[in-house]
Backbone of each chain as ProteinMPNN parsed JSONL, in Angstrom:
{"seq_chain_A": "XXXXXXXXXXXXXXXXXXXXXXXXXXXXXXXXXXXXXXXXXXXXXXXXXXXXXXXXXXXXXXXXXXXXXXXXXXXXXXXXXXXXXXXXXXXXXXXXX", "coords_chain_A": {"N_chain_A": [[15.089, 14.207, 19.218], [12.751, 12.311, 19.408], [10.577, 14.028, 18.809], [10.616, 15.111, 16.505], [10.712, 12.462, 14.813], [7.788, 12.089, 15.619], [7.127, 14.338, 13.938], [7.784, 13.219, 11.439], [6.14, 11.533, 11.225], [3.544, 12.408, 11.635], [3.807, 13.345, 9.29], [3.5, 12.157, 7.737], [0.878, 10.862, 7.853], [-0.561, 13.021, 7.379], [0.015, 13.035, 4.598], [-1.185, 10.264, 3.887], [-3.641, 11.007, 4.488], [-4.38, 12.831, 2.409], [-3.94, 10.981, 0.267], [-5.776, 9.383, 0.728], [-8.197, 10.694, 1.339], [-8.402, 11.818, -1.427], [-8.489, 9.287, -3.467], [-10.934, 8.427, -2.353], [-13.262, 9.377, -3.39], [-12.913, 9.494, -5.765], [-14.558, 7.208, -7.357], [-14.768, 4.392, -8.602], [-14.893, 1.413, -6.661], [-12.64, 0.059, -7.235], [-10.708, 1.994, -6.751], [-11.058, 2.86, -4.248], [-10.356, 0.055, -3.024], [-7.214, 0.595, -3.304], [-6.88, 2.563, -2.562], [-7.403, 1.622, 0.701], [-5.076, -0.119, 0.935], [-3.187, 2.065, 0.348], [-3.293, 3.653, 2.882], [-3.032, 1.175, 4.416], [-0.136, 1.037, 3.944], [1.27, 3.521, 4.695], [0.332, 3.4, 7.143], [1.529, 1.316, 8.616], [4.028, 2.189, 7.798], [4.003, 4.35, 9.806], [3.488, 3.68, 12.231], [6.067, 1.913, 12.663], [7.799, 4.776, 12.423], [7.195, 5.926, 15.345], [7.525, 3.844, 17.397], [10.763, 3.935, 17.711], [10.153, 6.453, 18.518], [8.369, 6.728, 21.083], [9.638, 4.464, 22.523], [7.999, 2.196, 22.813], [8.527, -1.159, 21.876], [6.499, -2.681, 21.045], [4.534, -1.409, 19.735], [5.191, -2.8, 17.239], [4.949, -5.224, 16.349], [2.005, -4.473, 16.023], [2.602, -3.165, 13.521], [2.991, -4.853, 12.122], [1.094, -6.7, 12.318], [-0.954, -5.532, 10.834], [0.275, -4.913, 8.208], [-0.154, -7.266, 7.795], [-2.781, -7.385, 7.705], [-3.377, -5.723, 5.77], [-2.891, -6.912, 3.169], [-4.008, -9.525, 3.386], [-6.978, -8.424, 2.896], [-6.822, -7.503, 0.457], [-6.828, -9.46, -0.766], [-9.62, -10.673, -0.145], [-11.073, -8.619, -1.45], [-10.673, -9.536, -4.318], [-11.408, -12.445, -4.071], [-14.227, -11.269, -3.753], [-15.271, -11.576, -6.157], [-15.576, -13.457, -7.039], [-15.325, -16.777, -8.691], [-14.52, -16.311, -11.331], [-12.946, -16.339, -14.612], [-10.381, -14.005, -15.734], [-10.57, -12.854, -19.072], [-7.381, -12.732, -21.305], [-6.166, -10.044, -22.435], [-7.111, -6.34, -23.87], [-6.646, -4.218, -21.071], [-8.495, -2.28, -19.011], [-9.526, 0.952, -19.522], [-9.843, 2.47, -17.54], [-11.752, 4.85, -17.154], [-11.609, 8.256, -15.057], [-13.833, 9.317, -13.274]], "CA_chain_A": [[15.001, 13.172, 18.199], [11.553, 11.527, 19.521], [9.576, 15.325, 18.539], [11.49, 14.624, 14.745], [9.817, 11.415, 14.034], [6.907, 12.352, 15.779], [6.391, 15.02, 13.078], [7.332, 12.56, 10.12], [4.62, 10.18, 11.648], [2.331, 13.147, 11.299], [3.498, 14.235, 8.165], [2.963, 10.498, 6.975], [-0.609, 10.603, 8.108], [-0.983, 13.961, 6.257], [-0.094, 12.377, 3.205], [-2.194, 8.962, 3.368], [-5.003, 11.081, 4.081], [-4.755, 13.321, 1.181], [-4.44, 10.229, -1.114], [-7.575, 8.337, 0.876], [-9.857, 11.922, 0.538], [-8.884, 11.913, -3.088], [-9.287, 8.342, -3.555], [-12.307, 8.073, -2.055], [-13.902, 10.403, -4.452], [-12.366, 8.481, -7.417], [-15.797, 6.794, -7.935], [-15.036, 3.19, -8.59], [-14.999, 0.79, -5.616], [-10.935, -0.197, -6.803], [-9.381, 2.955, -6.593], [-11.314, 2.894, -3.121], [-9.467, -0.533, -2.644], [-6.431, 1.205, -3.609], [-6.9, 3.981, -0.829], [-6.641, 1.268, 2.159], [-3.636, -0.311, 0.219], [-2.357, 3.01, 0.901], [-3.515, 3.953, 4.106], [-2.269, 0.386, 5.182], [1.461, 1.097, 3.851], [1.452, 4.367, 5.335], [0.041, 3.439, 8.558], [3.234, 0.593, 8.416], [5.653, 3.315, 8.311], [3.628, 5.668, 10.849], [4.112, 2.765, 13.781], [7.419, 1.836, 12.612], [8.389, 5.618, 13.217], [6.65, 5.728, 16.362], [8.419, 3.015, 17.741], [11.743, 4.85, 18.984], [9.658, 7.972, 19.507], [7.695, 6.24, 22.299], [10.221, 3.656, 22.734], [7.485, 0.921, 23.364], [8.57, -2.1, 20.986], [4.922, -3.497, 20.745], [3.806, -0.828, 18.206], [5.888, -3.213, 15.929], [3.659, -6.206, 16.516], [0.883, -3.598, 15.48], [2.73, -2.932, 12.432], [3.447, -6.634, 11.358], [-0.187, -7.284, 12.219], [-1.395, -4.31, 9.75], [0.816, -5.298, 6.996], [-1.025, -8.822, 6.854], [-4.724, -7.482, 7.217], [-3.492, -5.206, 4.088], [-2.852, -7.583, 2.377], [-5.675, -10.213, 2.921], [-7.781, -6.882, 2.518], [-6.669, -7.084, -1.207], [-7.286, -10.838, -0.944], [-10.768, -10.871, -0.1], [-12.192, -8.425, -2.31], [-10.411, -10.432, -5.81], [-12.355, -13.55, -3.797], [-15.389, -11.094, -4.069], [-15.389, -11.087, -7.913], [-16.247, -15.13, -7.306], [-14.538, -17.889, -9.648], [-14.506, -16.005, -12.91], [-11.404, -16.203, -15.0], [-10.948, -13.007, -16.549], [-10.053, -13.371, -20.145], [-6.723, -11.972, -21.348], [-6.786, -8.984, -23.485], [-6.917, -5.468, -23.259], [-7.152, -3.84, -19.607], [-9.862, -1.063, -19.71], [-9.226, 2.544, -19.484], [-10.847, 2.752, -16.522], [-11.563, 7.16, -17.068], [-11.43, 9.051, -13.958], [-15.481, 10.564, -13.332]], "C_chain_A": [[13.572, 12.605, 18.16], [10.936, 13.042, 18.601], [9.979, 15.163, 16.927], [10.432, 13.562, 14.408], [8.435, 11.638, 14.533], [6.15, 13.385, 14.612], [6.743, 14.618, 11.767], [6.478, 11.922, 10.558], [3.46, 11.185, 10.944], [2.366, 13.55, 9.78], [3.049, 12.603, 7.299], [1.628, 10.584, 7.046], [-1.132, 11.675, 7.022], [-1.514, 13.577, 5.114], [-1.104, 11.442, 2.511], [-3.596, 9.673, 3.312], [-5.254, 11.939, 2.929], [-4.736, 12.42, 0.381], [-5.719, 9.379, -0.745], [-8.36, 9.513, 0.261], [-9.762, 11.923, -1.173], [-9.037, 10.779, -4.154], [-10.698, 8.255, -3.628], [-13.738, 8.394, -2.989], [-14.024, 10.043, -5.608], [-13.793, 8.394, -7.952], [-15.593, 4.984, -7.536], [-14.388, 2.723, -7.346], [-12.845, 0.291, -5.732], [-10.395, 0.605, -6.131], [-9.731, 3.094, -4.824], [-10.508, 1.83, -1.929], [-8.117, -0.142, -2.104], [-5.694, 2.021, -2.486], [-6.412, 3.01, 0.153], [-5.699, 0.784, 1.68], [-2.999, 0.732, 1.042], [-2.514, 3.103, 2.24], [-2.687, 2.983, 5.075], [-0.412, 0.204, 5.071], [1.972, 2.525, 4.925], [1.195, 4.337, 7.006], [1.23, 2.154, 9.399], [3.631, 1.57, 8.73], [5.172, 4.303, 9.48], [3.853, 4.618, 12.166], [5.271, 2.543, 13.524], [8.315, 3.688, 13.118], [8.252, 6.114, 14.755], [7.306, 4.758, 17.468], [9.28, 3.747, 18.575], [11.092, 5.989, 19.52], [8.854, 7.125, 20.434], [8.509, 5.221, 23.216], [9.536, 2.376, 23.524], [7.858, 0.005, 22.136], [7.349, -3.046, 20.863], [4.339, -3.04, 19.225], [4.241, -1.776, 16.826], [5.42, -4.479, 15.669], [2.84, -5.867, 15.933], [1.435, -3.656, 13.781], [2.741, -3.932, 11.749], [2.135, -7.245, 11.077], [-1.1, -6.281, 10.765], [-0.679, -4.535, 8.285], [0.081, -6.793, 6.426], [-2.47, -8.69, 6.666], [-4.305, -7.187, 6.305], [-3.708, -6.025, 2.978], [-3.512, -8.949, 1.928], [-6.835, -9.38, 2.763], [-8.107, -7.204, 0.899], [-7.417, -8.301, -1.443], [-8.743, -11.061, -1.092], [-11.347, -9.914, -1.358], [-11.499, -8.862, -3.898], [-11.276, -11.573, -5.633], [-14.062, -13.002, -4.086], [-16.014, -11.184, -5.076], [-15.868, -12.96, -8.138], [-15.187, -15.84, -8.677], [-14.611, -17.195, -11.159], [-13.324, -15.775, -13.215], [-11.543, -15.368, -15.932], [-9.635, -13.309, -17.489], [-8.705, -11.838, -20.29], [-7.038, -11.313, -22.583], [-6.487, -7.12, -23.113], [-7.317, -4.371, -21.924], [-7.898, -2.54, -20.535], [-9.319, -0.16, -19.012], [-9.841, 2.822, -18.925], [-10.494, 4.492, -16.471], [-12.417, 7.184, -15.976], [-13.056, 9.826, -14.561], [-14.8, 11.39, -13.244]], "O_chain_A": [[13.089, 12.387, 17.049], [10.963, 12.8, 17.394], [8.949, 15.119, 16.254], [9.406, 13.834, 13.784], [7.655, 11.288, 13.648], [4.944, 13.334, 14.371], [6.294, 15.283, 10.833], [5.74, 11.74, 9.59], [2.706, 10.887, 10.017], [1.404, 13.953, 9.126], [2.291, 12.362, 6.36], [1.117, 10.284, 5.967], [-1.87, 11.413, 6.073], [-2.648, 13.606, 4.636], [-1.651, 11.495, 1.41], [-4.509, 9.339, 2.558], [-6.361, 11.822, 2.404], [-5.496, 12.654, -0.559], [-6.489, 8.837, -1.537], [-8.965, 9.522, -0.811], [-10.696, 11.999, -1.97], [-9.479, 10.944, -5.291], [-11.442, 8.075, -4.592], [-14.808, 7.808, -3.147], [-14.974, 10.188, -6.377], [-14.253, 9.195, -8.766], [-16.07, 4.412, -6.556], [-13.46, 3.38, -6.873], [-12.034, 0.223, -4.808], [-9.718, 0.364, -5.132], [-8.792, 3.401, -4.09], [-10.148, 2.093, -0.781], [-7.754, -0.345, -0.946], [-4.618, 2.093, -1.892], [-5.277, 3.175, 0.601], [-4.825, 1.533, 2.117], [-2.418, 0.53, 2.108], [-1.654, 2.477, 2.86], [-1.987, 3.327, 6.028], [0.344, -0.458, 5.783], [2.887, 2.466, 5.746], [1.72, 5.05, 7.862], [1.603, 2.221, 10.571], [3.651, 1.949, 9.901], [6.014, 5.008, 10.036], [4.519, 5.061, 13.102], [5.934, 3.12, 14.386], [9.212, 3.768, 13.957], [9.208, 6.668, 15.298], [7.542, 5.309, 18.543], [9.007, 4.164, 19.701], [11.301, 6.475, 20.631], [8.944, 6.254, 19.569], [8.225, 5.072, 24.405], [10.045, 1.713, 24.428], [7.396, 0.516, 21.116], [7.509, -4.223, 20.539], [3.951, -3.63, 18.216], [3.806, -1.595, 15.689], [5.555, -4.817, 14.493], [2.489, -6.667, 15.065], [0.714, -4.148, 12.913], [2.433, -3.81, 10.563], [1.868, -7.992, 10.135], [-1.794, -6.807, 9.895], [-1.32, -4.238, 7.276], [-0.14, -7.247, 5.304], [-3.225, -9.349, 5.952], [-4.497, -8.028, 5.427], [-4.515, -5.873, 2.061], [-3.614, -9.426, 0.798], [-7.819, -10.016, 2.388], [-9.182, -7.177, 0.3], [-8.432, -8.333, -2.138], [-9.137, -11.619, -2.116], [-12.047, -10.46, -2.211], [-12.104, -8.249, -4.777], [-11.936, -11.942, -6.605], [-14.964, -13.751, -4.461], [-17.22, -10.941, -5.118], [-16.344, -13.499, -9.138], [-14.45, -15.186, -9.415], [-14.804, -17.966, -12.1], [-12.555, -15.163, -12.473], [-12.365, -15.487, -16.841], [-8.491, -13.687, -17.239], [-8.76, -10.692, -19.845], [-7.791, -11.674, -23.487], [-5.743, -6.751, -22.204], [-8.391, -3.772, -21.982], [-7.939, -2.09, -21.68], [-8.682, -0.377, -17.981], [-10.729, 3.545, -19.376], [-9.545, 5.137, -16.026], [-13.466, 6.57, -15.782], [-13.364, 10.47, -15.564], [-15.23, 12.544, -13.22]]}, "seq_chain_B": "XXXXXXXXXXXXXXXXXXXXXXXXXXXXXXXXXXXXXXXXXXXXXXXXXXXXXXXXXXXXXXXXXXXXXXXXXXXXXXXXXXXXXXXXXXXXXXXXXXXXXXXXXXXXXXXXX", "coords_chain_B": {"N_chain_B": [[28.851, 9.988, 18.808], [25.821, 9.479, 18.945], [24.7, 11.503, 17.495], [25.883, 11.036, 15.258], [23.867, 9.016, 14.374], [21.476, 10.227, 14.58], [21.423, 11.799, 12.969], [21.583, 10.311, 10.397], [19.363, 8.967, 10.568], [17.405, 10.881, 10.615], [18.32, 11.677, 7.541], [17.078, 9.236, 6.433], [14.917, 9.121, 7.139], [13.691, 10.909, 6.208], [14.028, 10.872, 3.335], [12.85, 8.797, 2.47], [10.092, 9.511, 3.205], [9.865, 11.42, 1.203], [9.49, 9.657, -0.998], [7.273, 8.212, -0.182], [5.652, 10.438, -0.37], [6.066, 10.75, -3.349], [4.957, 8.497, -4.322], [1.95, 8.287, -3.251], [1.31, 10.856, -4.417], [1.217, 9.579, -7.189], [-0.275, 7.893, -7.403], [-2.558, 9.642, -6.682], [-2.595, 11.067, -9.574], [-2.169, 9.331, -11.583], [-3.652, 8.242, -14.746], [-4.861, 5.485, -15.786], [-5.912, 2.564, -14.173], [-4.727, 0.334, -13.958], [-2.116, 1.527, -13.858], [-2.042, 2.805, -11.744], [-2.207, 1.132, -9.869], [0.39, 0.248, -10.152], [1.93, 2.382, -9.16], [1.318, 2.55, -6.655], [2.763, 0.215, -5.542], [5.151, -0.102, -5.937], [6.457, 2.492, -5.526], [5.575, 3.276, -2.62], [6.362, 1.146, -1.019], [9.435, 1.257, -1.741], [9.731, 4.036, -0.059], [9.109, 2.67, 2.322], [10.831, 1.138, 2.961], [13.365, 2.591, 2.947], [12.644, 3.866, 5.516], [12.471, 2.078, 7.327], [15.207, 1.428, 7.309], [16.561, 3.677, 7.896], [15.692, 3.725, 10.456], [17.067, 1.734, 11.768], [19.792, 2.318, 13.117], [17.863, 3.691, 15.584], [16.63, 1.776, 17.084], [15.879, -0.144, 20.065], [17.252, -2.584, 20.824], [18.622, -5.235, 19.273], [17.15, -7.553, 18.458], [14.899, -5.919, 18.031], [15.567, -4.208, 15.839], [15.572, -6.559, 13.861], [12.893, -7.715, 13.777], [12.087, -5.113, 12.5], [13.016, -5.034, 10.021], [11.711, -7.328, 9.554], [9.043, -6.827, 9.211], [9.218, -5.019, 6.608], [9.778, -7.046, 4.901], [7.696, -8.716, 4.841], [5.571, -6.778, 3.996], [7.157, -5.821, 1.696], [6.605, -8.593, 0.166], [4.049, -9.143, 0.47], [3.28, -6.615, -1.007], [4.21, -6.951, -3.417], [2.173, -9.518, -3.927], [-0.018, -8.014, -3.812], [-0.374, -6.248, -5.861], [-0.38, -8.243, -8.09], [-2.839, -9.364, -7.498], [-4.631, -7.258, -7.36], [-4.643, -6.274, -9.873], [-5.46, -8.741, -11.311], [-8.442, -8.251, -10.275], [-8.964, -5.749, -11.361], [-9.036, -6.945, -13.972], [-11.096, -8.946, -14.085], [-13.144, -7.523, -13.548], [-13.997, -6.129, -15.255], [-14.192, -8.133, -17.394], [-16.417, -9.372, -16.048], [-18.24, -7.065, -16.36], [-18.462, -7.238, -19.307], [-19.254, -9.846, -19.752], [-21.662, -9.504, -18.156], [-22.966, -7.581, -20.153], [-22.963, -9.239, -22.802], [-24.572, -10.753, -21.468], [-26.801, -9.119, -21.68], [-27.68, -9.677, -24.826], [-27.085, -12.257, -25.338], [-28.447, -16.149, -23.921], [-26.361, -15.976, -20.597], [-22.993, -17.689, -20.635], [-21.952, -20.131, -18.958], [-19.712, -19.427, -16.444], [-16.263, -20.914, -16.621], [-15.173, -23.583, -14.436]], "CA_chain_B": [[28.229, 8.894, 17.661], [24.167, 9.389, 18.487], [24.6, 12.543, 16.621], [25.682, 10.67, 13.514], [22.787, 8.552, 14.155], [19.997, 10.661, 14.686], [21.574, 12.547, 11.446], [21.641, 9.389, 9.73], [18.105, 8.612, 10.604], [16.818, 12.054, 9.834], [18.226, 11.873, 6.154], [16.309, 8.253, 5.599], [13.487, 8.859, 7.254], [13.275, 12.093, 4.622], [14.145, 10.307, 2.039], [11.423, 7.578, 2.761], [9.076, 10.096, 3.378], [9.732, 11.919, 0.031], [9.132, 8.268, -1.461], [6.024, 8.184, 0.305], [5.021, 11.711, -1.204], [5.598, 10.482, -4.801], [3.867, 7.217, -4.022], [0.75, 9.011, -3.057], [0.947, 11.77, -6.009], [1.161, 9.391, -8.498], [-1.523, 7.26, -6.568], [-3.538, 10.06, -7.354], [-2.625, 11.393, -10.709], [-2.35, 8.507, -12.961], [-5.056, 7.973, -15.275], [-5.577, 4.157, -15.541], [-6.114, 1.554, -12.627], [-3.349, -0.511, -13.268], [-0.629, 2.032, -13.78], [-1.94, 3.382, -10.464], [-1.731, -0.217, -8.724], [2.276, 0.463, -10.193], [2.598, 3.559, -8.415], [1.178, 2.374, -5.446], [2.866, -0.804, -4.501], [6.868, 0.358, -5.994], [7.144, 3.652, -4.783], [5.207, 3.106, -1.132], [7.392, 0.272, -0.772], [10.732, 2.291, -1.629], [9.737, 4.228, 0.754], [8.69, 1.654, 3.851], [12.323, 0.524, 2.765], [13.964, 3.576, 3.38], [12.284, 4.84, 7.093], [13.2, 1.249, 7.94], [16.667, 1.504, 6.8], [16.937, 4.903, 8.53], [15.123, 3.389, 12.219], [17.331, 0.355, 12.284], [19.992, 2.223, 14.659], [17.369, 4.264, 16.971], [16.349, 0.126, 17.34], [15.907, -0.396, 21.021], [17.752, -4.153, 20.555], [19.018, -5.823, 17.764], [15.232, -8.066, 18.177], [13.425, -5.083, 17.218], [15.866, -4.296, 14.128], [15.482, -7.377, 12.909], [11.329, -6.895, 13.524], [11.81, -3.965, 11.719], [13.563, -5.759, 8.514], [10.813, -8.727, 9.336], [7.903, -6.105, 8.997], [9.666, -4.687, 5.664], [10.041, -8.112, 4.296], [6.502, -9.255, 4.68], [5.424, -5.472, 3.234], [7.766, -6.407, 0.402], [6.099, -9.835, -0.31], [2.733, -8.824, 0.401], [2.962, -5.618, -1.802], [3.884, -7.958, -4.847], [1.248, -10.423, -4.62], [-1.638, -7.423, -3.545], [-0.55, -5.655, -7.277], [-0.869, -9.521, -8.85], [-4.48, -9.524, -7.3], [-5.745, -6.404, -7.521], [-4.443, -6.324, -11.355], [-6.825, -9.462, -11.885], [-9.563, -7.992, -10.082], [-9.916, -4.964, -12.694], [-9.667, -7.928, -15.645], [-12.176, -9.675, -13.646], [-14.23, -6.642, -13.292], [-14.155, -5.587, -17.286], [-14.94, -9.803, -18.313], [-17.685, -9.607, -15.814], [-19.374, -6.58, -17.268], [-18.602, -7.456, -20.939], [-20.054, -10.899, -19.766], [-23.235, -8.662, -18.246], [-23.48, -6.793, -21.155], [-22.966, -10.17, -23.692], [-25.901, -11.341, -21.382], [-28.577, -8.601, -22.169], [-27.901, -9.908, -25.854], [-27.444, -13.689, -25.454], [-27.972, -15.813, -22.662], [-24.639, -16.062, -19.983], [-22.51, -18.704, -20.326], [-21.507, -20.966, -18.06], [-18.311, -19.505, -16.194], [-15.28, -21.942, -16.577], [-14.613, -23.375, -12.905]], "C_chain_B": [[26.25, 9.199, 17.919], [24.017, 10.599, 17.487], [24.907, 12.365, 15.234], [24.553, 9.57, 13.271], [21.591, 9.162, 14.089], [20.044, 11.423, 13.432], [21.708, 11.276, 10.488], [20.028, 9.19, 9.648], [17.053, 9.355, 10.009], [16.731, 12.002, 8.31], [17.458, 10.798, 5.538], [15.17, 8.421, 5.632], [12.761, 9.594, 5.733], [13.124, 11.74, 3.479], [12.777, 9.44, 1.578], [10.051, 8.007, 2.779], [8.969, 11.023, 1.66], [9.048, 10.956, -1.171], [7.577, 8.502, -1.439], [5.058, 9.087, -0.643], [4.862, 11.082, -2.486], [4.341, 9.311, -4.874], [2.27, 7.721, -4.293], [0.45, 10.3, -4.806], [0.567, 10.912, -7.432], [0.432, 7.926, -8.485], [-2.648, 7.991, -7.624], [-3.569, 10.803, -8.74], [-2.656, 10.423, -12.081], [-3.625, 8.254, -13.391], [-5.599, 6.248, -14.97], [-5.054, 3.398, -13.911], [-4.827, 1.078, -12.561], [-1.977, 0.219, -13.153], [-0.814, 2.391, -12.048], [-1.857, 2.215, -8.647], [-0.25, -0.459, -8.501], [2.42, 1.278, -9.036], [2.273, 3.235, -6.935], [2.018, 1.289, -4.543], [4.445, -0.243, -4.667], [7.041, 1.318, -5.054], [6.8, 3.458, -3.004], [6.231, 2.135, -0.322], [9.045, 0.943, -0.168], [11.101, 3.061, -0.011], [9.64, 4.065, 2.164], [10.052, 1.416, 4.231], [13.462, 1.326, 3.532], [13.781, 3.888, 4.842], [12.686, 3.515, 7.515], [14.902, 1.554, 8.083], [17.44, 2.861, 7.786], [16.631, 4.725, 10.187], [16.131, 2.662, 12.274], [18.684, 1.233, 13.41], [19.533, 3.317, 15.801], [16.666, 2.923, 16.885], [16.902, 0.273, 19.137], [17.103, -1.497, 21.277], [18.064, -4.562, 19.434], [17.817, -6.696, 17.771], [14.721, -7.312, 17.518], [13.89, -4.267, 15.943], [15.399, -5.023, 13.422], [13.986, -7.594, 12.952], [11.265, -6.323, 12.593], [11.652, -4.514, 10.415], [12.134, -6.976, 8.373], [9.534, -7.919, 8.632], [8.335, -5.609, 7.439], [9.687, -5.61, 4.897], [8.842, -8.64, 3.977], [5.807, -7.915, 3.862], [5.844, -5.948, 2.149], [6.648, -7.242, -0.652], [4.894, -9.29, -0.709], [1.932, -7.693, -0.833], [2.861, -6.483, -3.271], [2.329, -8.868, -5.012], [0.124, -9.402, -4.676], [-1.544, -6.783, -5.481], [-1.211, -6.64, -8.04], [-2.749, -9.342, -8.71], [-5.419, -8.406, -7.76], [-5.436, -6.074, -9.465], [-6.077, -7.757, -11.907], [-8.15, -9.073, -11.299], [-10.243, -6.791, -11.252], [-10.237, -6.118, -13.952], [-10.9, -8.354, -14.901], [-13.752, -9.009, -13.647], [-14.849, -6.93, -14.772], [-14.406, -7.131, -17.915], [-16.427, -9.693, -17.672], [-18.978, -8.93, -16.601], [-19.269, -6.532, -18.523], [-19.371, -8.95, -20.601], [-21.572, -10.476, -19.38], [-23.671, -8.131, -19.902], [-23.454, -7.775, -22.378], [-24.648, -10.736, -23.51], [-27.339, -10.749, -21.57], [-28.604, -9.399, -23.528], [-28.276, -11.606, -25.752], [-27.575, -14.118, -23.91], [-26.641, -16.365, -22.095], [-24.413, -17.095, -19.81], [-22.102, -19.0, -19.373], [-19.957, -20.151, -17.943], [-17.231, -20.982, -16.254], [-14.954, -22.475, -15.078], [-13.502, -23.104, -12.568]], "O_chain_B": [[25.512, 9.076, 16.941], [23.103, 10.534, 16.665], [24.526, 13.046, 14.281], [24.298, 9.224, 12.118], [20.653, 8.6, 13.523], [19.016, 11.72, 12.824], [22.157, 11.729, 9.436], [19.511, 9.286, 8.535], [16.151, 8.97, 9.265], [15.675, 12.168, 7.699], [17.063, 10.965, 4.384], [14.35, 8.146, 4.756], [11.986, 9.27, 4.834], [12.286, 12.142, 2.671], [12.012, 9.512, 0.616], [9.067, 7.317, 2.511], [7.869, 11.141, 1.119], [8.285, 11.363, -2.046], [6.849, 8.862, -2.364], [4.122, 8.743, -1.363], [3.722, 10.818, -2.867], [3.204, 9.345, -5.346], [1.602, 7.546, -5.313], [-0.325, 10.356, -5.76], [-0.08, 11.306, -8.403], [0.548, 7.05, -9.342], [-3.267, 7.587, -8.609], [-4.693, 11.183, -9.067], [-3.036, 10.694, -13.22], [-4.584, 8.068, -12.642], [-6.467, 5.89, -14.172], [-4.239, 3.638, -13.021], [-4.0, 1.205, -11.658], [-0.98, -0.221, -12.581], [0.105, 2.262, -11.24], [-1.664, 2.31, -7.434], [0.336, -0.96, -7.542], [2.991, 0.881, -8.02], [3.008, 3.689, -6.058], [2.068, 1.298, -3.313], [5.025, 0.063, -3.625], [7.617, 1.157, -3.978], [7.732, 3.501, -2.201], [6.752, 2.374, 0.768], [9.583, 1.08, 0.931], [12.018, 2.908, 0.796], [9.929, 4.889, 3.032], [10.486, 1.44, 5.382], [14.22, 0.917, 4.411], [14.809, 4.192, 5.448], [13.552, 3.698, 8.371], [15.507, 1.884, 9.102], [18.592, 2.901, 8.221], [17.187, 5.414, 11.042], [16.494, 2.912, 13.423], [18.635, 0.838, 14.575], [20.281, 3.78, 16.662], [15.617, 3.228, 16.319], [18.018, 0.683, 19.458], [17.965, -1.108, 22.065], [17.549, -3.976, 18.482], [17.266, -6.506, 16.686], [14.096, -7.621, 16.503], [13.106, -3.751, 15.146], [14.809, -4.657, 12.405], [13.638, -7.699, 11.776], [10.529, -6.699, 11.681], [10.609, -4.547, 9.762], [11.679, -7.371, 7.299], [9.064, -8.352, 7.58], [7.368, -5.969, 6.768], [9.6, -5.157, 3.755], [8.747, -9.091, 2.836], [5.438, -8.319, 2.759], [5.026, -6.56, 1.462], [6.089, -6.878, -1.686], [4.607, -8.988, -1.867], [0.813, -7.718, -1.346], [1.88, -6.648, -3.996], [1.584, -8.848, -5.992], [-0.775, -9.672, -5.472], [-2.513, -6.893, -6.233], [-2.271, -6.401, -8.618], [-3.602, -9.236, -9.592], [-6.518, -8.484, -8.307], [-6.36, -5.583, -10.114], [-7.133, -7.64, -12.529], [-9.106, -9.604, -11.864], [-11.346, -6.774, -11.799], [-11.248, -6.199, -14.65], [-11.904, -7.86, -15.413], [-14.883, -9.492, -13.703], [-15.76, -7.632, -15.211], [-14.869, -7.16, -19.055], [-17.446, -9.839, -18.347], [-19.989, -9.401, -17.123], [-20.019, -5.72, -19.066], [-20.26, -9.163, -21.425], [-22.546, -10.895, -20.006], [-24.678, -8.438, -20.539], [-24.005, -7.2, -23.317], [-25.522, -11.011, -24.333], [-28.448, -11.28, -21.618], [-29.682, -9.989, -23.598], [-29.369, -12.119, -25.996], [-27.251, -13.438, -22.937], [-25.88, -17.048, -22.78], [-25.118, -17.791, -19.08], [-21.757, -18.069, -18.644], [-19.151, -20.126, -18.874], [-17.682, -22.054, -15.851], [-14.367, -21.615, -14.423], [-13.231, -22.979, -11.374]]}, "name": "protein", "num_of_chains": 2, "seq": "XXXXXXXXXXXXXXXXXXXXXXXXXXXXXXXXXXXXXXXXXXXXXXXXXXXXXXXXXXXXXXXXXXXXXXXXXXXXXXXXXXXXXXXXXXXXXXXXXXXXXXXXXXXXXXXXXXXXXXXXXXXXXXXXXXXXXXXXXXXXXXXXXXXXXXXXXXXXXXXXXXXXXXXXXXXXXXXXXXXXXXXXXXXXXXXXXXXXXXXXXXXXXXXXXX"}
């Protein structure tokens, strides 16, 4: 059972990193956002499976702690864009270089 | 009975992990930003939902179930507000540089505080 989740963990990692490498590439600095978004959901579920396969209950501390950088992650760089209130209207078609 | 658990666990994790897969595909195939801020926070989610749902009985303790569900819950939350934000960061982007590009012509107004 542990060698099982051990190779969804891996196949989880697989995954996040094929959407970071093809993120990363994107161009603009969001979709780069975007990437640790992912990376940080996926790396959630890769300690959560990890967990019974090692059977240390700490990794889950790790994971709880990783779910809140993610998400002040996102926080900070909307704070980077500084006090501007962006007008409503139509979102831009941000095209793929 | 661990044999209908570890076959119980198997089919969520899969499931969760198939989640995952779309998540990511449609991460990277959508054309615009914000559909791809959709695909990223629903489906990844779905899937966090699921490999939880499928761990809770190889759970050491009923503590580190309800961890589990706690870690899933804050994921949850967190995923909603990061779409909210990172949705106003592209508007924020596209006002700034229509406000750059207003300011080669005139000069830049005063942001609103």
């Amino acid at each position: 059972m542990a060698d099982l989740l051990f190779a969804a963990a891996t196949l989880l990692l697989l995954l996040a990193a094929a959407g970071l490498a093809s993120l990363w590439w994107a161009g603009n600095d969001l979709d780069r956002m975007l990437a640790v978004q992912l990376l940080g959901a996926a790396g959630i579920a890769v300690l959560l499976l990890l967990t019974p396969a090692m059977g240390d209950s700490s990794l889950l501390d790790t994971a709880l702690l990783l779910a809140l950088l993610a998400a002040l992650a996102a926080c900070a760089y909307r704070a980077a864009f500084g006090p501007t209130r962006p007008k409503a209207g139509r979102p831009p078609a941000a095209p793929r270089p | 009975m661990s044999l209908l658990a570890s076959a119980f666990t198997l089919v969520f994790v899969a499931a969760g992990i198939g989640f995952f897969a779309a998540g990511t595909l449609g991460l990277v195939r959508l054309p615009g930003t914000l559909s791809r801020i959709h695909a990223l926070t629903k489906a990844d989610n779905v899937g966090l939902a699921l490999i939880v749902l499928g761990l809770l009985p190889q759970a050491a303790s009923v503590l580190d179930a309800a961890k589990m569900v706690a870690i899933w819950l804050l994921a949850q939350l967190a995923s909603g507000a990061v779409a909210q934000v990172m949705a106003e960061a592209v508007m924020a982007e596209a006002t700034l540089a229509e406000a750059k590009d207003a300011g080669d012509a005139a000069p830049p107004e005063e942001s609103r505080p």
